[in-house]
Biotite code that builds the C-alpha atoms (Angstrom):
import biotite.structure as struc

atoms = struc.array([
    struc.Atom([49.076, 47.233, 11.911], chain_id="A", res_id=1, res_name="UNK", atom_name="CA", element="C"),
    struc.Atom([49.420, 49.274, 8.517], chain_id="A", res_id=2, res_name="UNK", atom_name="CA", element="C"),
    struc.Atom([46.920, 46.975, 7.060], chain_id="A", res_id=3, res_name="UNK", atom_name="CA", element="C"),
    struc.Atom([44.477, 46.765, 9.579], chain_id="A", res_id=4, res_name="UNK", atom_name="CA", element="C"),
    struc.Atom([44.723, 50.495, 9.705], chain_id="A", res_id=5, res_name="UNK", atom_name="CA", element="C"),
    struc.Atom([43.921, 50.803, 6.327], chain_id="A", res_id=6, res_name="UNK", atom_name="CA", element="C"),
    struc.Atom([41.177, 48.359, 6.094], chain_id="A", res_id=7, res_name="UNK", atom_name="CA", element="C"),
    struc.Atom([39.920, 50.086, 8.794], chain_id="A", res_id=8, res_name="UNK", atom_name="CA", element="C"),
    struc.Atom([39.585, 53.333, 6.621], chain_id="A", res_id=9, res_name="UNK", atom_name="CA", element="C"),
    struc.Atom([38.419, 51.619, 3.552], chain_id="A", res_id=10, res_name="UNK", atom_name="CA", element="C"),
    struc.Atom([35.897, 49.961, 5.745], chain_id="A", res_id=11, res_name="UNK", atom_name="CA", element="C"),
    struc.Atom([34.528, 52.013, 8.250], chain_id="A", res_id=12, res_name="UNK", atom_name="CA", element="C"),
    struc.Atom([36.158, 55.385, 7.826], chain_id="A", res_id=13, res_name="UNK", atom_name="CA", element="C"),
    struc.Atom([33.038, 57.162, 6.591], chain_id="A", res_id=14, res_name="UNK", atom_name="CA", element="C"),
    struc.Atom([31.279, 56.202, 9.676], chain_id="A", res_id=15, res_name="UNK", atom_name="CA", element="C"),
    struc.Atom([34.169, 57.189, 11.825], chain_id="A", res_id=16, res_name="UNK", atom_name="CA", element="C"),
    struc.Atom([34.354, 60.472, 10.415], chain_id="A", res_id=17, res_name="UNK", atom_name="CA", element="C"),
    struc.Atom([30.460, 60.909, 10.735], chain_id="A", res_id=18, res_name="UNK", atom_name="CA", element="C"),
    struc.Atom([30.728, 60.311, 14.557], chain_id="A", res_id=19, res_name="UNK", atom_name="CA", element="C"),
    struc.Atom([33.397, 62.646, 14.866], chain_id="A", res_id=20, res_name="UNK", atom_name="CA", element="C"),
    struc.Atom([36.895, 60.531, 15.472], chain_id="A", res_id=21, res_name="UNK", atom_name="CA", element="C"),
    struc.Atom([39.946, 62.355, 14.698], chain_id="A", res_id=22, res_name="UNK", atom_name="CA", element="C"),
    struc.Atom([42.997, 61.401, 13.220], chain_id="A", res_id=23, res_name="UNK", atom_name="CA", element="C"),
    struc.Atom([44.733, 61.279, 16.082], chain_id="A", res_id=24, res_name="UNK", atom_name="CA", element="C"),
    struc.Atom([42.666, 59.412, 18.350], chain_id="A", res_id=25, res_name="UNK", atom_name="CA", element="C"),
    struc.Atom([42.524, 56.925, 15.690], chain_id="A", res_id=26, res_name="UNK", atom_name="CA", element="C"),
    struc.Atom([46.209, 56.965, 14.281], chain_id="A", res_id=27, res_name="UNK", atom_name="CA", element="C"),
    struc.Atom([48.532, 58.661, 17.070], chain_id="A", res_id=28, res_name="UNK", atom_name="CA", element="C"),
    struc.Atom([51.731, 57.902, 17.903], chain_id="A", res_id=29, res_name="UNK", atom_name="CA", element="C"),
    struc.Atom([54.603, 59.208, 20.690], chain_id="A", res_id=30, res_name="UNK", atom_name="CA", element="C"),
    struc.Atom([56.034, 61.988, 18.891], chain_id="A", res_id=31, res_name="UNK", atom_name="CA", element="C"),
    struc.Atom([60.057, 59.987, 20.491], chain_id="A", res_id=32, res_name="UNK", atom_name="CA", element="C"),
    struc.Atom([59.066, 56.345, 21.564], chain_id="A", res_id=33, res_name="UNK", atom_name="CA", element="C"),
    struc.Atom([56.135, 55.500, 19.132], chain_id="A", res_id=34, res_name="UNK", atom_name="CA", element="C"),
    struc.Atom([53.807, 52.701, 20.480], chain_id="A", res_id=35, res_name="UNK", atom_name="CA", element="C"),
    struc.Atom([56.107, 52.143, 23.397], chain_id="A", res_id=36, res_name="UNK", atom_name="CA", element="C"),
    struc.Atom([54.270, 54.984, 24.687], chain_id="A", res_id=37, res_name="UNK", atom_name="CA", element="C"),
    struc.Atom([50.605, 52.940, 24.357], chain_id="A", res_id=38, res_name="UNK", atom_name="CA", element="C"),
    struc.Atom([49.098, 55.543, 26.584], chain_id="A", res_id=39, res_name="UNK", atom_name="CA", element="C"),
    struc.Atom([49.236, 58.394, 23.621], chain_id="A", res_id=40, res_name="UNK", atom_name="CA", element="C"),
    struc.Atom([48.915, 55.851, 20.885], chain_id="A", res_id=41, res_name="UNK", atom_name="CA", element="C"),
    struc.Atom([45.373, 56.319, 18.932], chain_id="A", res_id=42, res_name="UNK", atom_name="CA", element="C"),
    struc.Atom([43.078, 53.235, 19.160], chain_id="A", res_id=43, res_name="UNK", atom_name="CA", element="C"),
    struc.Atom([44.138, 51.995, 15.505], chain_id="A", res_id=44, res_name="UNK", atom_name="CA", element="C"),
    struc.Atom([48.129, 51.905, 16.673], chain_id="A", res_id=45, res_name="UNK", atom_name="CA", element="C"),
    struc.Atom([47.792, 49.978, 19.604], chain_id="A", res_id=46, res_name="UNK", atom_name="CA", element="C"),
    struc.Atom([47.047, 46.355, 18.488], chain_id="A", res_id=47, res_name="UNK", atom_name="CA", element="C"),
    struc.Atom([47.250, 44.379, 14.308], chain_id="A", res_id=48, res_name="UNK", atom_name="CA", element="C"),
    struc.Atom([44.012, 43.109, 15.057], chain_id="A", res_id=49, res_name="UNK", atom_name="CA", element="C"),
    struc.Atom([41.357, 44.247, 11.924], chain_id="A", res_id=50, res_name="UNK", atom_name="CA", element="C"),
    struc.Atom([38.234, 46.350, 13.502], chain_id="A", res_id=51, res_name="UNK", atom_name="CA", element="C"),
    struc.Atom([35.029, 44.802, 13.261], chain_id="A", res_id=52, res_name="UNK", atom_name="CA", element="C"),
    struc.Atom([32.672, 47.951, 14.364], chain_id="A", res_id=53, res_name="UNK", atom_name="CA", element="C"),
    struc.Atom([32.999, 51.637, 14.967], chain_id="A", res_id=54, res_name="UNK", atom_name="CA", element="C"),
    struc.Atom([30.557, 53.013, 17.370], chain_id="A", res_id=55, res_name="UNK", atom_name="CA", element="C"),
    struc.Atom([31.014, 56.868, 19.173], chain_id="A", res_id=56, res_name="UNK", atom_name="CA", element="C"),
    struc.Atom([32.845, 55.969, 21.921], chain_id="A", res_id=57, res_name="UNK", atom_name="CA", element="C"),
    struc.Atom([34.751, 52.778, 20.862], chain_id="A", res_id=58, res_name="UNK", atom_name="CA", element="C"),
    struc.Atom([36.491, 50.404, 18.034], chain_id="A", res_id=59, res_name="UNK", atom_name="CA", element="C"),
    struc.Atom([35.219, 47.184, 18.044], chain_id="A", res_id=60, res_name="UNK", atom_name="CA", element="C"),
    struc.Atom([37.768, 44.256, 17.811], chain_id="A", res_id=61, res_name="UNK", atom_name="CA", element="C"),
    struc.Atom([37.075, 40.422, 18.020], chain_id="A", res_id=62, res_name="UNK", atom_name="CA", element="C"),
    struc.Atom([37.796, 39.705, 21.082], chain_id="A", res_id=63, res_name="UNK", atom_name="CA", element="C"),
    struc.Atom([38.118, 43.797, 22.571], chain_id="A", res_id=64, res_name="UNK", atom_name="CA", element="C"),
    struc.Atom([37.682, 47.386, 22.136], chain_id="A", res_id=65, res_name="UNK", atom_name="CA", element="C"),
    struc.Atom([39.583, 50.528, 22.261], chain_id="A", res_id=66, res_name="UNK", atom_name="CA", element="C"),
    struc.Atom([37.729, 53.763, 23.269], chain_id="A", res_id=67, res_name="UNK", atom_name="CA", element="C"),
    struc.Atom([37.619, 57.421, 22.337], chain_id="A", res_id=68, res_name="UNK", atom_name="CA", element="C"),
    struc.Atom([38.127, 58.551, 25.733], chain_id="A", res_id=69, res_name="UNK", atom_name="CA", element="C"),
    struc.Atom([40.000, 57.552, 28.639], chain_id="A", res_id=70, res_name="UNK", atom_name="CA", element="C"),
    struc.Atom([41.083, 59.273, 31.833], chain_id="A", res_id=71, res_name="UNK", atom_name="CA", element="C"),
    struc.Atom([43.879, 61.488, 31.742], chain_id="A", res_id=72, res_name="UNK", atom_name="CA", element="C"),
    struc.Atom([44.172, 60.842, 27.754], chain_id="A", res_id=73, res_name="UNK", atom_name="CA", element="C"),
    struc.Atom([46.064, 62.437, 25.419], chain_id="A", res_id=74, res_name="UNK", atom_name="CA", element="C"),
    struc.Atom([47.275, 62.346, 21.772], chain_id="A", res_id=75, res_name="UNK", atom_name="CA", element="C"),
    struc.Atom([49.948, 62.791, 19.945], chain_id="A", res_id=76, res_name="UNK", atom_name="CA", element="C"),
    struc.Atom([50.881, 62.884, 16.045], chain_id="A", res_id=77, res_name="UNK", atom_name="CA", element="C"),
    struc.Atom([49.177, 60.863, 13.743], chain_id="A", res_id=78, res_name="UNK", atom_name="CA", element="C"),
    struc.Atom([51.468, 58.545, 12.283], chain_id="A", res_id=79, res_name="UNK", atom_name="CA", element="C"),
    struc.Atom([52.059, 59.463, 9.042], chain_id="A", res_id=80, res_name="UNK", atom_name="CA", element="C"),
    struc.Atom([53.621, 63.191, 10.845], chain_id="A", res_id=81, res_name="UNK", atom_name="CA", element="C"),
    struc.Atom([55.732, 60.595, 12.761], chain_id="A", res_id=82, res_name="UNK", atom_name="CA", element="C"),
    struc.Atom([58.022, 59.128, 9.624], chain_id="A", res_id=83, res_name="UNK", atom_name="CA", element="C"),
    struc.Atom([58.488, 63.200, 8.844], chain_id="A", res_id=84, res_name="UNK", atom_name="CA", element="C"),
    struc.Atom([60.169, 63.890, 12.521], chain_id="A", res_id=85, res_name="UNK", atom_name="CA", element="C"),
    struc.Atom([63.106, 61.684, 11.531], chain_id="A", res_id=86, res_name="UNK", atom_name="CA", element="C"),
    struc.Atom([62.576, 59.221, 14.569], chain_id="A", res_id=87, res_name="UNK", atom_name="CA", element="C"),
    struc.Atom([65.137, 56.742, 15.270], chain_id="A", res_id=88, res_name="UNK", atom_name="CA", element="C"),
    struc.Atom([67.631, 58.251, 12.215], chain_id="A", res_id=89, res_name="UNK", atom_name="CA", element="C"),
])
């Protein structure tokens, strides 16, 4: 995940940026549970698979997508605020 996360940056964060993704819908995590909690996760924290596009509504993966925007939605902290809440110390 960490790599794919970064390779997404390196790759396609520009663009990202440009169409207006945030760091959390890209990089959140539960605040408690972490990815158990998929529904909050950003799109980058759900799966290890690398992206392959970025488009305004959606991360493109080989064989799926995540989107921006789903009903009911919500994010939490990105990731790297997660380490700095002590979870699972």
């Amino acid at each position: 995940m960490r790599e794919s996360a970064i390779a997404f940056c390196d790759r396609f964060g520009a663009e990202a940026h440009r169409l207006g993704w945030t760091a959390p819908q890209l990089f959140a995590l539960h605040p408690e549970y972490g990815t158990v909690r998929f529904d909050v996760c950003g799109v980058m924290m759900i799966g290890a698979d690398p992206a392959s596009g970025v488009e305004a509504d959606r991360i493109l993966f080989e064989r799926t997508a995540g989107y921006r925007i789903r009903p009911g939605q919500t994010w939490d902290v990105p990731v790297w605020k997660f380490a700095k809440l002590g979870v699972g110390q």
